[in-house]
Structures are given as structure tokens and as C-alpha cells.
N, C-alpha and C positions, 0 to 999 in steps of 0.2 A: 185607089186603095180598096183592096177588097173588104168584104162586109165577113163580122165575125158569124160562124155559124150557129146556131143553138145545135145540142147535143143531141137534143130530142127531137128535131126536125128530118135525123136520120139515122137510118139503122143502123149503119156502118159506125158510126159515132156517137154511138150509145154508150151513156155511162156504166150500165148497168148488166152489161155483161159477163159473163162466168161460165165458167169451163169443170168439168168434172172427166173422170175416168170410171169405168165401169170395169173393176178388177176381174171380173169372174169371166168378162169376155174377152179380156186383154189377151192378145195371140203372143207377147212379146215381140212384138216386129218390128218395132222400134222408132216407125217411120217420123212418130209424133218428139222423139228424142232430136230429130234430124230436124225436121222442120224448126222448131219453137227451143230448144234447150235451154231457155231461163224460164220456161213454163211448164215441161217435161221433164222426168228423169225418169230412168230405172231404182226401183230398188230390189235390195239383198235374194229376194225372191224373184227376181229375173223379169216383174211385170213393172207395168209406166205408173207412176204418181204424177199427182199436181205439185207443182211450188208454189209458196204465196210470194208476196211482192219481196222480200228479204231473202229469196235463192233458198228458204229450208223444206224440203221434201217434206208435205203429207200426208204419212204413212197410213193414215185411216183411211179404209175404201171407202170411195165416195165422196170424201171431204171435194169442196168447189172453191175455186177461187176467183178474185174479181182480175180480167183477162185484160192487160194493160194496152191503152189503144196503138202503141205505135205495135204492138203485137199482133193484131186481128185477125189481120189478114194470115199471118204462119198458124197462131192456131185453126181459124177458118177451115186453111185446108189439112191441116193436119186432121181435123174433124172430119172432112170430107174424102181421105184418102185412106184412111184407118182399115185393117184389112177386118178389122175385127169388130167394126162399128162397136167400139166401147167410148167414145170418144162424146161428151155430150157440152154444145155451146148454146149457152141459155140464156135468156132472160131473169130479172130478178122472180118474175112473176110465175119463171118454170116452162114459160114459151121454149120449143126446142128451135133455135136459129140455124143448128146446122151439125150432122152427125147423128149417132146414135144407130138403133137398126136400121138398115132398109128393106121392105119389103118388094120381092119380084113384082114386076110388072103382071106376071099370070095372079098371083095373089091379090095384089090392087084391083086386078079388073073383077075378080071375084068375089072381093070385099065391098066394090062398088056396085055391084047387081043383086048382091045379097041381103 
């Protein structure tokens, strides 16, 4: 019989996960509609919103929603594949777990000697 796991003993099965969009950066590219689409849409304005857990689009930028675990992985890399790194999967605490900007490699190594 396997042993049940605590939630908090791993990342991936955090309860406390959440997903935002960052409107101003959104490319319309849709990729995050393809991946995840009970946690993505478009709206009227051509850019991605979040859904909360009852499928209704929230239409305020920004708004975050709690990111259902059998989903992680589609938002994951919907965050991770995002052409437009507006995609942000966070922590309650505001830890970024995965998306958002990235910065170049020439950038990083200059931010790191600087």
C-alpha cells in the first residue's frame, strides 16, 4: 500500500499554487488557451485571462487563481512556453515557480558581476 503524501513535502503538490497573466505582455498567442483551457481563455480584447475553478473568465488584469493540481503540469508549461513571458505560476507567498520574464543569458552574466 503506498504511503499518502503530505502536500507540503513537494513542490509539484503544493496546495498553494496560482497562476496569473500579465495583460500588458500578453502577445495573443494563445499557446496557454491550448495547453490548460479550463484555466485559460481569451477574452473580447484578443488577450488570455485566467478562469477560477467554476470556468468564469477573469476579466481584471492581473487577477490570480488557485491552479488545480491535476492541471500543473498544462499550466507549468504553458508558463514555461509563453512567447510573451506574461504568464506567472506562484506561490501564495509570491515565489515565482515558473514563467514570467526571462532574462538573456548575456544579461544574467552581467547582473551577476555587477
Amino acid at each position: 500500500m503506498a504511503t499518502p503524501v503530505n502536500p507540503g513535502d513537494s513542490p509539484d503538490l503544493s496546495p498553494d499554487l496560482r497562476v496569473r497573466i500579465d495583460q500588458d505582455s500578453c502577445t495573443g498567442d494563445g499557446l496557454c488557451v491550448q495547453y490548460a483551457p479550463s484555466v485559460f481563455e481569451f477574452d473580447i480584447d484578443g488577450l488570455a485571462y485566467v478562469k477560477n475553478a467554476d470556468g468564469e473568465l477573469q476579466s481584471e488584469p492581473g487577477t490570480h487563481v488557485v491552479v488545480p493540481l491535476p492541471l500543473l503540469t498544462e499550466v507549468r508549461d504553458a508558463a514555461e512556453q509563453c512567447p510573451g513571458f506574461c504568464i506567472y505560476l506562484e506561490r501564495a507567498d509570491g515565489t515565482l515557480e515558473a514563467g514570467g520574464p526571462q532574462e538573456e543569458p548575456a544579461e544574467q552574466a552581467r547582473a551577476d558581476a555587477g
